[in-house]
N, C-alpha and C positions, 0 to 999 in steps of 0.2 A: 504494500500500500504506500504511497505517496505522502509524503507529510501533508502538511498547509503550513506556511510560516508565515501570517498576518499578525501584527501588532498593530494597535489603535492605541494611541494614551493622548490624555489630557492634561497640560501644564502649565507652568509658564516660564519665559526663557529664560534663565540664568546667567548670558552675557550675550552680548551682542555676537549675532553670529561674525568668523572668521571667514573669510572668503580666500580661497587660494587659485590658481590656473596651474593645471597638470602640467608637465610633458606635452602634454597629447592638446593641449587647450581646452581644455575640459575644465570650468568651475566649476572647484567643491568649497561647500561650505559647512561648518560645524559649530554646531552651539549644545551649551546643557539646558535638559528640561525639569523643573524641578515637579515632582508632585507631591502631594501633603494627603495623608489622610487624617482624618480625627476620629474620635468614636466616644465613647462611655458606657462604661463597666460597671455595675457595682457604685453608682455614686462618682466615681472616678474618673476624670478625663486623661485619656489617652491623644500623643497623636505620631504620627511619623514621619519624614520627608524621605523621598528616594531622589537620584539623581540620574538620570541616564544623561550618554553623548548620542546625537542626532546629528546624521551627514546626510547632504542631501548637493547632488551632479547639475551640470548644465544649466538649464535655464529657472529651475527651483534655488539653485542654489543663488545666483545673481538675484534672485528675487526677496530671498529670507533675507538675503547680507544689504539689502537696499531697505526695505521694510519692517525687519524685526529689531526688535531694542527689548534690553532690558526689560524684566517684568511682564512683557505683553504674552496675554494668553492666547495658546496655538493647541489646536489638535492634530495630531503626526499621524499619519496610516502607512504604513512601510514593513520592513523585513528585520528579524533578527539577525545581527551578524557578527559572528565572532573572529579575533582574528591573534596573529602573535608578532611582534615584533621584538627587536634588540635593543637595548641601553642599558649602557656602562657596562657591557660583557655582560647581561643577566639578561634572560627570556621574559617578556612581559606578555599577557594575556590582555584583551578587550575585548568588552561585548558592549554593541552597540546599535542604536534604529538605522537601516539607511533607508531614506525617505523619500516613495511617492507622492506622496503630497502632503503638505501641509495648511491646514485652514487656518486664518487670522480668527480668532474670538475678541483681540479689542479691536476698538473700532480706532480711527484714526483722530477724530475728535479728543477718545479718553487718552492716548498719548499724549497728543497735544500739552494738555491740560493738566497733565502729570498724573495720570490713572493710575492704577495699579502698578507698584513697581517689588512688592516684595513675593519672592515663591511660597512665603506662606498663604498670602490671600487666596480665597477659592475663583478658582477657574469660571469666567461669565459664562457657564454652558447657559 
């Protein structure tokens, strides 16, 4: 049987995407997504942040690195991907979204105006 590798998450950006051009002229661009859950147990609040790394090619990637900033919340639909590289002589591991698309959830106004900027706030779905 066939996998499926679909991931969806909801966050919001952690730094301005970086935008690089390949070798090949290919832009990539990468940013963190931050997401927070919260909950309550017992009387007791709980909550958690996760962080993944989101890459995203070509004309998505010129697009996030032109329009995304800080804090703004985005929905990712893309692929899990793992991968290994070298530094300082030691094997490192990453696992990371690479991204067909990406939705803007703030609007361009609440930028503006200085909206949301921290990954704790919950995501405008």
């Amino acid at each position: 049987m066939r996998g499926i590798n679909l991931v969806v998450l909801g966050g919001n950006v952690g730094n301005a995407p970086e935008v690089k051009h390949l070798p090949t002229g290919i832009a990539m661009a990468s940013f963190s997504l931050a997401m927070s859950e919260k909950w309550k147990k017992d009387g007791e609040e709980g909550s958690r942040l996760e962080w993944v790394r989101v890459v995203c090619f070509s004309n998505l990637a010129e697009i996030c690195g032109k329009y995304l900033g800080k804090g703004d919340g985005v929905l990712v639909v893309g692929k899990l991907r793992s991968r290994e590289y070298e530094k300082d002589g030691e094997m490192k591991k990453v696992t990371e979204i690479i991204a067909d698309k990406v939705h803007f959830l703030t609007k361009k106004r609440e930028r503006e105006e200085g909206g949301s900027t921290s990954p704790d706030d919950d995501v405008p779905f």
